[in-house]
C-alpha positions in Angstrom: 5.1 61.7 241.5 4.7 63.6 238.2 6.2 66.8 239.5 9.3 64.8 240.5 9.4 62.8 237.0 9.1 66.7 234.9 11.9 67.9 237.2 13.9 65.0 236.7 13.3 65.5 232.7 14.2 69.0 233.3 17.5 68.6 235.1 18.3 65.8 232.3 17.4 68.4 229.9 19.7 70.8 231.3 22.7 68.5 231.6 22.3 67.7 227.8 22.6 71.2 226.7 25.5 72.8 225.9 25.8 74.9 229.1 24.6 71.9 230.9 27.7 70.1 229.4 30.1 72.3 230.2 28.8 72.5 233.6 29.4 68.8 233.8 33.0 69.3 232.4 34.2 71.4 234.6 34.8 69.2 237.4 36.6 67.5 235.0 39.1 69.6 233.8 40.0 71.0 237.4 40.4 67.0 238.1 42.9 66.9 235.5 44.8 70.2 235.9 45.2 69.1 239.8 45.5 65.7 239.5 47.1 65.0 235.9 50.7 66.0 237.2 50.6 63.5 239.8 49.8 60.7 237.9 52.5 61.3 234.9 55.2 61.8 238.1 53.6 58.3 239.5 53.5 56.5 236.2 57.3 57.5 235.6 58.8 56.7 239.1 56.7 53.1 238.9 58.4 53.0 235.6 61.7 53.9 236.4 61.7 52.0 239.6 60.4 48.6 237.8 63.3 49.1 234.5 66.5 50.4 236.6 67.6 48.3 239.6 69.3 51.1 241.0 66.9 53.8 241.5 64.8 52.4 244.1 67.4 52.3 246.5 67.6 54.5 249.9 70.5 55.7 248.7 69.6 56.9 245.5 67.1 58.6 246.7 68.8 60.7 249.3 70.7 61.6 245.8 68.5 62.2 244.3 66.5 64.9 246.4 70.4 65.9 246.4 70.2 66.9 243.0 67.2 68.8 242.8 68.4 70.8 245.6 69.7 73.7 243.1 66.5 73.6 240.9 64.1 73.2 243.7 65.6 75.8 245.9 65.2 78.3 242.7 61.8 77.3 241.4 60.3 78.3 244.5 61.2 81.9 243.9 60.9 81.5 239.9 56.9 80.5 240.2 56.9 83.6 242.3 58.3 85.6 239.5 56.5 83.8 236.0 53.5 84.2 238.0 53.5 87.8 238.2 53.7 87.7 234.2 57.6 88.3 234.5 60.5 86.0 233.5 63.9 86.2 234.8 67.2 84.9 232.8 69.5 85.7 235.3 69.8 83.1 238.3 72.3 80.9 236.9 74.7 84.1 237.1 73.3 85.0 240.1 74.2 82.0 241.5 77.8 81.7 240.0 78.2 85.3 241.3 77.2 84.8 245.2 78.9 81.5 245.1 82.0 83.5 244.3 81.9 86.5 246.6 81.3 84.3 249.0 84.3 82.3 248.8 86.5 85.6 248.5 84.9 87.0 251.7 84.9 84.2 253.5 88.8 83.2 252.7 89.4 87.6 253.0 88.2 87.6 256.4 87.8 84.0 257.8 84.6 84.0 258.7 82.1 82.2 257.6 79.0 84.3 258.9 80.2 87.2 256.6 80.8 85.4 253.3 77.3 83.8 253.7 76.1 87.2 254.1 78.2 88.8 251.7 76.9 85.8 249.3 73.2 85.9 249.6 74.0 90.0 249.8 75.2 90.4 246.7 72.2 87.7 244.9 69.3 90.2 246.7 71.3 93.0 245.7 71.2 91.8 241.7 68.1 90.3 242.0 66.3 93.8 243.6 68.4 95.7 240.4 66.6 93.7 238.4 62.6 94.4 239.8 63.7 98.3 239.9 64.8 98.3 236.2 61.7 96.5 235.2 59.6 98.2 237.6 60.6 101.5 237.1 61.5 101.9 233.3 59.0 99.3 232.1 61.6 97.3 230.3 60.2 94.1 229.0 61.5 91.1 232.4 63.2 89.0 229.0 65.6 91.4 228.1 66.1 93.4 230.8 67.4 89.7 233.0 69.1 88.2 229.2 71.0 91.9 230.4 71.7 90.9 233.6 73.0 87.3 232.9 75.5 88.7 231.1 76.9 91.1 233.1 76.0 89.4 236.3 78.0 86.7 235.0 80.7 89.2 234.1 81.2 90.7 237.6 81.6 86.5 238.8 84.6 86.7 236.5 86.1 89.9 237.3 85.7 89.0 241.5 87.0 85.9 240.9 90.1 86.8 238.6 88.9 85.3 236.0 89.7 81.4 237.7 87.9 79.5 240.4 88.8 80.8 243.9 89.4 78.1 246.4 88.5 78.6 250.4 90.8 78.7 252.9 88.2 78.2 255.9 87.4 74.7 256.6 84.2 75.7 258.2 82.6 76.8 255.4 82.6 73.4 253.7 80.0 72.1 256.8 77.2 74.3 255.0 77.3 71.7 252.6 77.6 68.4 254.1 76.1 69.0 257.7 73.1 66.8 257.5 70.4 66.4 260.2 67.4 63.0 259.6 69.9 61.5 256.8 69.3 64.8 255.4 71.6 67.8 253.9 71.1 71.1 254.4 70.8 71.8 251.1 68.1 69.6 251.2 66.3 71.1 254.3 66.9 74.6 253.1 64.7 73.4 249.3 61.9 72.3 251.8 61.6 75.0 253.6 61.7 77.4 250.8 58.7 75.3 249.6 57.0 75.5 252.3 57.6 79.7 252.9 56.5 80.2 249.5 53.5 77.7 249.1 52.4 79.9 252.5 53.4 82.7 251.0 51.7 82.6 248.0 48.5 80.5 248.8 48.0 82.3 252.5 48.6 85.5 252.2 47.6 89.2 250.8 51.2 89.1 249.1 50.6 86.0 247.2 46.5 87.1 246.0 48.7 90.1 245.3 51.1 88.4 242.7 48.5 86.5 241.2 46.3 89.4 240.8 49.3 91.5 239.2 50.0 88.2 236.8 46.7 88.1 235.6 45.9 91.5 235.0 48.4 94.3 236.2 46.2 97.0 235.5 43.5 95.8 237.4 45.7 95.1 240.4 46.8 98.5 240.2 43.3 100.0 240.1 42.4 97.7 243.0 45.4 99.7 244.8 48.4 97.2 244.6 51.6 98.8 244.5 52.6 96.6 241.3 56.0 98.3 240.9 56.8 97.9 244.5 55.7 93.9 244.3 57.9 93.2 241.2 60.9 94.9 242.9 60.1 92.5 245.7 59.2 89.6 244.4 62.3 89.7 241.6 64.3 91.1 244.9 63.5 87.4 246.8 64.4 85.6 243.3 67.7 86.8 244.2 68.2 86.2 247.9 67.1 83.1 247.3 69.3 82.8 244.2 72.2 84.1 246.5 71.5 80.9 249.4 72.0 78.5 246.8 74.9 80.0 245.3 76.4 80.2 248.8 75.1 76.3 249.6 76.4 74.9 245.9 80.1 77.0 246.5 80.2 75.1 250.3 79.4 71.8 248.4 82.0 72.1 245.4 84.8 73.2 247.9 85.5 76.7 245.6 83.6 79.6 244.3 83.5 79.2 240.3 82.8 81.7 237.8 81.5 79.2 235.5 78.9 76.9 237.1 75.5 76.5 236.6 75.2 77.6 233.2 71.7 76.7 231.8 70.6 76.4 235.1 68.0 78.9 234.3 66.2 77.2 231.7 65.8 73.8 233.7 64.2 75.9 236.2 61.6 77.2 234.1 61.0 74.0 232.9 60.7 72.6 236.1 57.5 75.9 236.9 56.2 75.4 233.7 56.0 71.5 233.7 54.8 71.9 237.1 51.3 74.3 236.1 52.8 77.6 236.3 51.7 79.6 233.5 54.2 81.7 231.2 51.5 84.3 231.1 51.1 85.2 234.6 48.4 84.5 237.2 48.2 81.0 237.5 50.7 78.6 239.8 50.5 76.1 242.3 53.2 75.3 244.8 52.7 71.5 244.2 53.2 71.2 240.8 56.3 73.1 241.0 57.1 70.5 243.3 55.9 67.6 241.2 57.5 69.2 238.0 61.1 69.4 240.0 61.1 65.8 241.1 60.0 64.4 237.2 62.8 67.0 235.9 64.9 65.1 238.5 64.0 62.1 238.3 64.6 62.0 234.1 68.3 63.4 235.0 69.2 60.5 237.7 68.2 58.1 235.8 69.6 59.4 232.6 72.3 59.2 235.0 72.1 55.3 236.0 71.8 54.4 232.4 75.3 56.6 231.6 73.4 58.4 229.1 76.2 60.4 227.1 75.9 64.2 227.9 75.1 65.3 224.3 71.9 63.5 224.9 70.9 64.3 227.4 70.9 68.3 226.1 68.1 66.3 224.0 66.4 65.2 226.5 65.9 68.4 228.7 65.4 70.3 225.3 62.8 68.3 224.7 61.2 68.4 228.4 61.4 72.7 227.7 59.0 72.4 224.9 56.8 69.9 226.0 56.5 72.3 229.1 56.0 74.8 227.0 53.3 73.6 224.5 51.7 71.7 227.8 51.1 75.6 229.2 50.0 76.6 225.6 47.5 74.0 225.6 46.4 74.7 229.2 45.8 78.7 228.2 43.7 77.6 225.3 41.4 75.1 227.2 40.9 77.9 230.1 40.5 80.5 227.1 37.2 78.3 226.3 36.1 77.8 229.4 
């Protein structure tokens, strides 16, 4: 009995020193980091649902996995790519410029199979440009993509003669609207990119790979990872899968135009960065990409509901960006301590 009552004293001894305590805390802290995400997502959609009559409706919220399609489908790839340390600026010109090659391939030739391919084609083709000039001249992934959204955005203009090009093939409008369970294929095609990557990057040597490279490239590369290889694949995916939505978001809008989605990249980031992916590299999680796209979505329908003028609502997801953004700061410091 007194042996059990000294290492009783001993173990309470231990949990009241400092090690002891941060033993103790942290269970807590991965609670929070896995768990904290939900519960703001929960705590707004209760909110939402309780002040707007309209949002918890079926129909608004077929609408509004609709909307999220284009930031979902593109965060996927975008976690993929912050959390190899990398950034890139360029998918919302990516995504104007498959949108319109597609549309003047598939009205040039009439067939639908060749503009999609021609579409997604031209996205991997910008999008692999983009991991080779990083990769291979070791220019810093911000200016090298602020590069390529301009000129990416440039060739949209110069395919399209400078105006929106309208299709001429009926067919091509089904990628759009052909549904299957009440849902899109836009829809489908976000959910199965979340599912490819989550595999992707939680399953396999690729993924450990990424990771690995995000946290410390040099490292990676002594552990034999081809790092400049994986960035000219990884930013190479970024835009194929860049491309698809292009292609998807063109079938939608009925024309391929030079001028959509601007911004587009920024509410992505948000979307990783709100959802745990760190800016630094290394650290992501499928899920809270997830989570972060539904609360970036779910602030924009019901903006939406309430006819919120536009003006603020460049407020509102300027203000989301930063919070993301000092949320992630606050995250490194906390797992600097640890």
């Amino acid at each position: 009995m007194t042996t059990q009552k000294t290492a009783q004293s001993q173990d309470n001894a231990q949990a009241e020193t400092p090690a002891g305590r941060q033993g103790l805390a942290k269970p807590l802290r991965t609670l929070l980091d896995t768990s904290g995400l939900f519960a703001i997502f929960a705590v707004l959609f209760i909110g939402l649902s309780v002040m707007i009559p309209d949002f918890l409706t079926g129909r608004n919220m077929v609408g509004l996995l609709l909307s999220v399609t284009l930031i979902g489908t593109i965060s996927t790839t975008m976690m993929m790519v912050l959390a190899l340390g990398e950034v890139d600026l360029s998918v919302a010109s990516i995504v104007a410029f498959a949108g319109v090659v597609a549309a003047v391939v598939t009205s040039a030739s009439s067939s639908v199979v060749i503009g999609v391919l021609g579409g997604v084609a031209a996205g991997g083709a910008v999008g692999a440009f983009n991991g080779f000039v990083v990769a291979r001249f070791g220019i810093n992934s911000l200016i090298a993509t602020l590069a390529a959204m301009e000129f990416v955005r440039g060739l949209a203009y110069i395919t399209s003669g400078g105006d929106a090009v309208m299709i001429t093939v009926p067919a091509f409008f089904e990628l759009g609207s052909a549904s299957f369970l009440g849902l899109t294929l836009p829809v489908w095609t976000m959910i199965g990119c979340f599912v490819v990557f989550g595999i992707l990057l939680n399953m396999t040597s690729f993924g450990r790979n990424v990771l690995a490279t995000g946290g410390n490239a040099e490292a990676a590369a002594l552990a034999g990872v081809n790092v400049r290889r994986l960035k000219i694949i990884v930013f190479g995916l970024q835009g194929v899968v860049a491309g698809i939505a292009g292609v998807l978001l063109t079938s939608r809008m009925g024309l391929g135009d030079p001028n959509t989605s601007l911004g587009l990249e920024l509410a992505v980031i948000s979307a990783c960065v709100l959802g745990g992916v760190a800016l630094s590299g290394g650290v992501a999680s499928i899920t809270g990409v997830l989570v972060g796209v539904l609360i970036m979505g779910c602030v924009q329908n019901a903006m939406g509901l309430l006819n919120v003028p536009t003006f603020y609502q460049y407020l509102v997801r300027g203000a989301i960006l930063l919070l993301a953004v000092m949320f992630d700061r606050w995250k490194q410091t906390r797992r600097s301590r640890a």
